[in-house]
N, C-alpha and C positions, 0 to 999 in steps of 0.2 A: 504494500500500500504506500507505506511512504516515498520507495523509489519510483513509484509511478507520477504522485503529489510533484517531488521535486522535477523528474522528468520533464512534466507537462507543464511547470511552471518556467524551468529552463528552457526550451523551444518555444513558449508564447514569448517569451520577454517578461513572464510578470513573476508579482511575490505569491511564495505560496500559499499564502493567505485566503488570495483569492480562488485558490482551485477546492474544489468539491469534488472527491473520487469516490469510486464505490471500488469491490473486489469481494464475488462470491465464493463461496466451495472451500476444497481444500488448500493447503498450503504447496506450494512448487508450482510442478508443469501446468498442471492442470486448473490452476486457479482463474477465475471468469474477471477479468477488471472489463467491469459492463460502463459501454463506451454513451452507451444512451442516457446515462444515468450522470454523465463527465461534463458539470458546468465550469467556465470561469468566470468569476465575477456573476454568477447568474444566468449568462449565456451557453449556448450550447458548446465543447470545444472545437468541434468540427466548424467554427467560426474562425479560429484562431490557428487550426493546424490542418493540414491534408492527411489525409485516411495513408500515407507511407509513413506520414511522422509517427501515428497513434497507432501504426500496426509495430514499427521500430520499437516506438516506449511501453507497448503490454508485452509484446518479448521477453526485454530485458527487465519487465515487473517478472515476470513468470521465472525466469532465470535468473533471479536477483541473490539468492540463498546459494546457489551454486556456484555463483561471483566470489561471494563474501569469500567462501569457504575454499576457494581456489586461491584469492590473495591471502588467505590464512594459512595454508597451506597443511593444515588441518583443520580436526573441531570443528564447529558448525554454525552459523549465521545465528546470532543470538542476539544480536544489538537491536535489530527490528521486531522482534519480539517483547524484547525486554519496554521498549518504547511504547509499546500497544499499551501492555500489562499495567504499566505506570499508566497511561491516560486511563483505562479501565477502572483502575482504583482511583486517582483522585476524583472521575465521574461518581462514583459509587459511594466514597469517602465523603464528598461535599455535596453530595444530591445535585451533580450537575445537569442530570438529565438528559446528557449528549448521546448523540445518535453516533454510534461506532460500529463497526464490524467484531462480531463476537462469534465463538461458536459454541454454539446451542443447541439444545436437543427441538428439534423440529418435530409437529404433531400435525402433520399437513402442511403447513407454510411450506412454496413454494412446491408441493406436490410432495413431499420428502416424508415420511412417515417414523420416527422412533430412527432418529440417526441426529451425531452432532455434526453440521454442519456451519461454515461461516459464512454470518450472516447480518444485514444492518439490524441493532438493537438499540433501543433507548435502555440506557443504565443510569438508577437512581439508586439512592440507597438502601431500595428491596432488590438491588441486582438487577436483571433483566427485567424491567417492568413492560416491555412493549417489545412484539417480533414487529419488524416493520419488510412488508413485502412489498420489494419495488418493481414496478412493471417492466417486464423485461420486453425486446426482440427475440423475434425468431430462433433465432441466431444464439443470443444470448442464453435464452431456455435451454438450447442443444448442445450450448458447453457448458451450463452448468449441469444438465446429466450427465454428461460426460466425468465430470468430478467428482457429483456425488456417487457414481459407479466405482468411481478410485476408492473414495471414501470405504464404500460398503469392502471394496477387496481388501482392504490394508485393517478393517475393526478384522475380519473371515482369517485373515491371518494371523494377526495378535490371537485371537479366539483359540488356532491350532495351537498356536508358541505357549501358550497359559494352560494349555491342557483342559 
C-alpha cells in the first residue's frame, strides 16, 4: 500500500497526502490495488497518469516485499507492515475511526464467506467497527478471486503443516 501511495504520488508531481489508495486480498503477487477506487486530490488518477504508469506502479506495489527482501539480502519486508500495524493501533487506541485496509474474517462481504481477507475497515476502539465494500470493476472482482483462491490455498496448507 504504501509503495503504491508514494509511487502514485511521485509520477503525479504531488504530496502524498493527496493520494487515496485502496489494495484488496492477500499480501504479494496476488494483491488487487483496485485502480477504480485511486483518487488524487478527489479526482480520478487516470487524470493524472496513463494506464502504463499505473500498470508500472501496481507491479512494483505487488513486488514491493520481494524488493525489500532482495536489498536485505535476507529476512523479510517488515517495515511496511510494521507501519500499517502502528496506524491500526493508534486508529483503535484514539477512536480515530479511519478507514484502513485490514484483514478480516469476511461473512459474505465481497462474496468471500469465513476467510481473513484484506480489506477496507473503519477501526475505532471496538476494532473493526465497519467492513466497508467498495464497488469494484470487472476486472477488479476477477483479481480479487484470484487472491482470495491464494488465500484459501496457503490457510489448506498451514491446515496440512499443523496437523
Amino acid at each position: 500500500y504504501q509503495r503504491r501511495v508514494h509511487g502514485i504520488a511521485q509520477a503525479a508531481g504531488v504530496s502524498v497526502a493527496s493520494v487515496e489508495a485502496l489494495v484488496l486480498g492477500g499480501h504479494g503477487d496476488d494483491m488487487v490495488p483496485v485502480r477504480s477506487g485511486c483518487r488524487i486530490g478527489g479526482m480520478p488518477v487516470t487524470n493524472f497518469l496513463s494506464d502504463a504508469e499505473l500498470t508500472a506502479i501496481e507491479s512494483r506495489t505487488r513486488k514491493a516485499g520481494a524488493e525489500v527482501v532482495g536489498l536485505l539480502g535476507s529476512g523479510s519486508a517488515f517495515v511496511s507492515p510494521a507501519w500499517s500495524a502502528l496506524r491500526m493501533a493508534e486508529s483503535i487506541i484514539y477512536d480515530k475511526k479511519e478507514v484502513l485496509a485490514s484483514c478480516v474474517l469476511l461473512q459474505g462481504e465481497y462474496g468471500v464467506d469465513n476467510l481473513f481477507v484484506g480489506v477496507p475497515c473503519v477501526l475505532g476502539k471496538d476494532g473493526v467497527e465497519k467492513i466497508i465494500e467498495s464497488p469494484l470493476t470487472d476486472g477488479e472482482k476477477a483479481e480479487l478471486a484470484v487472491s482470495v483462491n491464494v488465500v484459501k490455498e496457503t490457510c489448506a496448507e498451514a491446515d496440512v503443516l499443523m496437523g
